[in-house]
N, C-alpha and C positions, 0 to 999 in steps of 0.2 A: 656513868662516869662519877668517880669520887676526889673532890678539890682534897687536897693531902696538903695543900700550904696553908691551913688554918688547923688548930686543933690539938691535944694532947696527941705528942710524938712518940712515946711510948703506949699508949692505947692502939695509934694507928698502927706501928711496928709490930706488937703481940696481933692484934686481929686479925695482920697481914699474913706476917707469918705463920699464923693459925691454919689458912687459906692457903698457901702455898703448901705450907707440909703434908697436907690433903693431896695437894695436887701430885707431890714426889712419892710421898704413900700408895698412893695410887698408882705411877709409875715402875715403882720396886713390887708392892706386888705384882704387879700384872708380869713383871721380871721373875719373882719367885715360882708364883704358879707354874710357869713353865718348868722351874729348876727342880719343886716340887714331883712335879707329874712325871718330867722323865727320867726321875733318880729309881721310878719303876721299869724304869726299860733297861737300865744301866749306866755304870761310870763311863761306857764311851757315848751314849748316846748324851748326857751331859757335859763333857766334854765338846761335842762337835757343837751345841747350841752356844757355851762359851767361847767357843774360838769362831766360831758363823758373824757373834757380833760383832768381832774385832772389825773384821774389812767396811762396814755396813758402819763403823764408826766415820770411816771418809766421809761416806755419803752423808749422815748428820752434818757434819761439819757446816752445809749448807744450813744448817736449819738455827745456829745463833749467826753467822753472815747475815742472815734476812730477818731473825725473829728481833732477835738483842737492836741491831745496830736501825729497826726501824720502830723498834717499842722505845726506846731513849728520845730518838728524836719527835716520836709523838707525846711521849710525856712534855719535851719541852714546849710544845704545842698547846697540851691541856693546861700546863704553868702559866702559860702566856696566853691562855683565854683564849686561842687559835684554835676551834673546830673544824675550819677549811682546812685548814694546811694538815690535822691532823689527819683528817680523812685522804688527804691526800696523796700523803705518806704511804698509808695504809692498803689503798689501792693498786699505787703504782707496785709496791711492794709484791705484794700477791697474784697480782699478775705475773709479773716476774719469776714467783717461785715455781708457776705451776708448769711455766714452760724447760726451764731447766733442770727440775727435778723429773720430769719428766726421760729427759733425752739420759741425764749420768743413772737415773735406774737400771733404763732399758741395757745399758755399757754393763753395769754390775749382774744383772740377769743371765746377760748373755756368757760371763763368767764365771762362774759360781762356781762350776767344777774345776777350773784351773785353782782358783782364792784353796778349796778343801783339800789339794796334796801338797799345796805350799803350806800351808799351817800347818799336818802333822805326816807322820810316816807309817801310822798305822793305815791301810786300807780301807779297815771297815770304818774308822770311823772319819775320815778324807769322803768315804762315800753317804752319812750321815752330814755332813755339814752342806754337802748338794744339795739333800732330799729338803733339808730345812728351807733350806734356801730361795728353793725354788718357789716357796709364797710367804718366806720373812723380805724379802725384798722387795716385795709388793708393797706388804704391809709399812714399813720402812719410806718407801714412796707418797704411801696415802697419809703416812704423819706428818711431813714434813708443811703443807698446807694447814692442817691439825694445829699444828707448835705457831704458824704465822696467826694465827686469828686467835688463838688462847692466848698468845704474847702479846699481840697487839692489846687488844681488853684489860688485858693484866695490868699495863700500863696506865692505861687511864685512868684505873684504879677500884677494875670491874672484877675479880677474882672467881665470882662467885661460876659462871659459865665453863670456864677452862676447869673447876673443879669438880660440876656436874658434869662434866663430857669425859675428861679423866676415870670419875670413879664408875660411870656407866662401859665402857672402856672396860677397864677390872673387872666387873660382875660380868659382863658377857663373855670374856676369856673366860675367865672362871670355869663358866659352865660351858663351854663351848672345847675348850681343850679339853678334857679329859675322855667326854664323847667323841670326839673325831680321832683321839690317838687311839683307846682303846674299843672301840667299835659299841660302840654303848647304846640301846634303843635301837638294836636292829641293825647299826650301821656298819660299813667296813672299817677294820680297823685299819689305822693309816700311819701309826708309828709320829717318828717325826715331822712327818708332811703334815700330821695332822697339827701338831704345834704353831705350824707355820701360817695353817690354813685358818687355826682361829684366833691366830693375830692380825691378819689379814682382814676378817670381814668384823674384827671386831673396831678395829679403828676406821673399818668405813664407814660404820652404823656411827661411832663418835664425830667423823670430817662431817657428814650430811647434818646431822645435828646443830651443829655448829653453822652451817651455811644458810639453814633454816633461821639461826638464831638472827644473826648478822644481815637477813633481808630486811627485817622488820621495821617499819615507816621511824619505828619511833627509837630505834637505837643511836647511839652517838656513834661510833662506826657504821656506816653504811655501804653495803656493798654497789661499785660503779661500775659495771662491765666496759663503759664506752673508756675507761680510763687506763686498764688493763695493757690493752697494744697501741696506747695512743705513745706520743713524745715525752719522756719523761720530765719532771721537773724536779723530785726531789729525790727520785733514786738513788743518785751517785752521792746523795751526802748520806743516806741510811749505809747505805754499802760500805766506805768509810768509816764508822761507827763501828758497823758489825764485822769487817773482814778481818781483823787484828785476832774476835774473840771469836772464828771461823777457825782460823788460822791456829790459835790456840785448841782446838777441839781433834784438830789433824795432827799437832803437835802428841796432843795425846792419846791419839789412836795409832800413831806411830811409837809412844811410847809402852802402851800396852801389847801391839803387835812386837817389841822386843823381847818383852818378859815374856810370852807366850811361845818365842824360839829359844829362850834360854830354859824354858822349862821342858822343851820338850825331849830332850834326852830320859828324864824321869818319868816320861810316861801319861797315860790318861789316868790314872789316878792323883798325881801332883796338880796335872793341868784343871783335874774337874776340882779340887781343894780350890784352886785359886779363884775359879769362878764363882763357885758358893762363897767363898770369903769374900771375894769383892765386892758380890751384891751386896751380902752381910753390911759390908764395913760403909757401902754408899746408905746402906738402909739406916744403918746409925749417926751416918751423917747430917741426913737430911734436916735435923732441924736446924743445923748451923747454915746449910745451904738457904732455908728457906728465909730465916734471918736474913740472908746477905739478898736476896730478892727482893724481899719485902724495901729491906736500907736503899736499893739500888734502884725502887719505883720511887720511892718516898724523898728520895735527892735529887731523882729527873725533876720533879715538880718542881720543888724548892729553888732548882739551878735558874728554871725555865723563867720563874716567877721573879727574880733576882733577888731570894731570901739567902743571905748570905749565912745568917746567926741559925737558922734553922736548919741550916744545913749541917754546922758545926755539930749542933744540938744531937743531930741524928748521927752523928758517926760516933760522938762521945757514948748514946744510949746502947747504940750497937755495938760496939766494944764492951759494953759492960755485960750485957744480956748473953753475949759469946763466951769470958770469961768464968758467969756463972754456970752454962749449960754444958761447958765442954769436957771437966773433968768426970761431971754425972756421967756421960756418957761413958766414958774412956773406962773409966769403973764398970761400968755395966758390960762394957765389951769382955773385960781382963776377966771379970767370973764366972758369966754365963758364954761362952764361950763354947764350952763341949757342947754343952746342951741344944746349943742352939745349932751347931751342923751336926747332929746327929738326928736333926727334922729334915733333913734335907738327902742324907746317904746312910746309909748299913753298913759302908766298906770303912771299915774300922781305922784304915790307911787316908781317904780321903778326909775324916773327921781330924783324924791326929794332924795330918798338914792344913784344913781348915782352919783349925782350934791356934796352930802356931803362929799362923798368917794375923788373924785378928788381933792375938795378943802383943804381936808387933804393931801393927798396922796404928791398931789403937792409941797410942803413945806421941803418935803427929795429929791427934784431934785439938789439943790445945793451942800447937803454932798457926796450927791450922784456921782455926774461929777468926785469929787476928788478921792471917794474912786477905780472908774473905770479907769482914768485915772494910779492910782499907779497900779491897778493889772494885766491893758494892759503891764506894763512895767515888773513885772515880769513875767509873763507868757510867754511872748514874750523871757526873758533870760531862761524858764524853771523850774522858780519857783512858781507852780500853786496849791500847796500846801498852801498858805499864804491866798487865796482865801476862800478856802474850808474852813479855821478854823475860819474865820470871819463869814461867814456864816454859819455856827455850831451856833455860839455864838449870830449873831444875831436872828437866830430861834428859840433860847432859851426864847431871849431877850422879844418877840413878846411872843411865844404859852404859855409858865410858864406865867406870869401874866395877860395874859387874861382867860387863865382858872379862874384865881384865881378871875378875876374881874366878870367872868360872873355866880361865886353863888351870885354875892351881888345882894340887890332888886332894880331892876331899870337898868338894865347891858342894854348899849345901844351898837351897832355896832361903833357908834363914838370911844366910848373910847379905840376901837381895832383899830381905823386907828388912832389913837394918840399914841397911844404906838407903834406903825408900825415907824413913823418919830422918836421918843425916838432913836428906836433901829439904823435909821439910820444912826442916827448921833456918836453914839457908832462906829458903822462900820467903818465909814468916819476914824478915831481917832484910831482904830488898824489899817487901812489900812497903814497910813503914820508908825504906830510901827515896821511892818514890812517891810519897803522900808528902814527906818533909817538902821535897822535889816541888812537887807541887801546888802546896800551899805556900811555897816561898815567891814563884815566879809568876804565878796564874797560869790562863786556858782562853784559848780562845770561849768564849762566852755571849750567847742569843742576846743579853743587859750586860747594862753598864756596871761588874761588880765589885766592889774593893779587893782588892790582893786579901785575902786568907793568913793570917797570922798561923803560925803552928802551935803556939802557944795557947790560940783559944781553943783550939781543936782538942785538947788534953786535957 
């Protein structure tokens, strides 16, 4: 456990950050590998792993429901010197996850081939998003335990564990896919099964790790079994917390399951552009993401502890560090741009719609820093709510008008990533509505703590 309510706020932010960006680096490759590996099989076998994740997006959705809305409430725990109640959290939590994630797998499993002729109309590759499936859904199952015990630690202000299980994680897909697709060292080759199979025992070697780590007499979470299927006590307020940015996660797995019907008139080669571009464009994200994580531990504490000034301190610092880092990126996206999906496909077609994507895409990194930055800050005090309705309205903003756009004649894929930055910038502009919002009126709040001026927050 690291106390975050003493200390140079900007040290803690960059180290945090440091540590998280590890953690999503780790997460995007372990995404690319795959995007890699089967851009040797072909544009529909990439294709089917891009449209496989969409559905398998639902099932995540549980995984900030339990991680976020039970890692907030433990930070305020750790702020408030409360190691019982942390643990507490923590337990009841995870119990929880293991039975339900359990039973909605077993639901997605059993589906898998209906999920792959609803997302496209080619045959072979409706019959590749089965084969994947059939052990990314596993895999998918064994995270979601994974994401409650790295986000729990994350919170207290333990980074280091979720980053070593991460990047172990990485290294063993690594070398474990490209042997199982392509039959390497003797073995059969297994195509996409094999993708599936070594995401699968790769993040089981990561869960078991982790549960190893979390036994140990002398950690500050400690794993209770007897607490697991007991009577809860603090379940329903993590649930609370986290169901908004659940909720928010299904928002956008319904919004990505949209673009993915509008695209597919165009084909596997638009559909596979969009999936390398989106990893791409999350890969460039991530340091703004891990920013708003890092803000988002670092304001649990501060709420918990009832540091009011420090908390302002931390949203002012994060707004600025986001403002610096966000047009670097956006530049680096708009240049290299070919280059970069032409490590990923040969099909000259895919690169070209790659290459467009980004260079759109690009151009909402800026609204974007701010709008993440403001909602690390509420989240972090509990209000995850404000999140969720922005993102309601920005998926509006997106799927209504490009329906609308794609009966007209001539409907290109551009004009859906131009309407994508429209919406972000919307977003960017209720995020701060709701920060005014609520630094005018307060939050309910664990101390006693003065109403929030908006004026000191700038």
């Amino acid at each position: 456990m690291q106390d975050l309510t003493q200390g140079s706020i900007k040290q803690q932010l960059l180290t945090m950050s440091g540590a998280f960006l590890l953690n999503l680096l780790a997460g995007t490759v372990f995404s690319l590998v795959n995007i890699f590996w089967l851009g040797r099989l072909g544009s529909s076998a990439q294709a089917a792993v891009t449209l496989a994740a969409i559905p398998m997006m639902f099932l995540l959705t549980l995984m900030p429901i339990i991680s976020v809305g039970s890692g907030i409430r433990i930070s305020h725990a750790v702020g408030a010197k409360d190691r019982e109640r942390a643990n507490q959290i923590f337990n009841e939590v995870f119990g929880a996850s293991l039975l339900v994630i359990a039973f909605i797998g077993c639901v997605a499993w059993i589906n898998r081939e209906a999920f792959g002729f609803l997302l496209t109309s080619n045959p072979e590759t409706a019959a590749l998003i089965a084969a994947y499936s059939r052990w990314f859904i596993p895999s998918i199952v064994v995270q979601i335990p994974v994401f409650v015990l790295a986000g729990a630690l994350e919170f207290t202000g333990n980074v280091r564990a979720g980053t070593i299980a991460q990047s172990g994680t990485v290294v063993l897909n690594a070398i474990l896919a490209p042997v199982l697709m392509f039959g390497w060292l003797g073995l059969p080759p297994l195509g996409v099964d094999g993708a599936g199979l070594a995401s699968f025992l790769a993040c089981s070697a990561s869960m078991l790790g982790l549960l190893v780590y979390c036994a140990r007499e002398s950690a500050y979470l400690t794993m209770r079994p007897s607490i697991w299927l007991a009577r809860p006590k603090e379940l329903w307020g993590a649930l609370k917390v986290g169901l908004p940015t659940g909720m928010e996660s299904g928002v956008m797995a319904v919004y990505l399951l949209a673009i993915a019907l509008l695209l597919r008139p165009f084909g596997p080669a638009e559909q596979a552009a969009f999936g390398i571009g989106q990893r791409i464009f999350q890969a460039g994200f991530m340091p703004l993401m891990a920013l708003s994580s890092a803000t988002c531990v670092l304001v649990g504490q501060c709420y918990g502890a009832g540091l009011t000034g420090r908390l302002r301190e931390t949203l002012r610092i994060s707004l600025l560090f986001g403002f610096v880092g966000a047009p670097v990126l956006s530049l680096f996206l708009e240049v290299f741009a070919p280059w970069i999906c032409s490590n990923f496909s040969s099909d000259p077609a895919v690169i070209a719609a790659g290459t467009l994507f980004l260079r759109i895409a690009s151009l909402s990194l800026i609204p974007a820093s701010a709008a993440y930055a403001v909602f690390a800050v509420l989240s972090g005090m509990g209000n995850t709510k404000a999140s969720l309705y922005t993102q309601l309205i920005y998926a509006a903003l997106v799927i209504v008008p490009a329906c609308a756009l794609s009966q007209l004649p001539g409907f290109k894929p551009s004009w859906l990533w131009t309407v994508m930055v429209v919406a972000g910038v919307v977003q960017a502009l209720m995020a701060w509505h709701f920060l005014r919002n609520e630094f005018r009126k307060g939050v309910d709040r664990p101390h006693v703590i003065p109403a929030i001026e908006l004026t000191a927050a700038q």
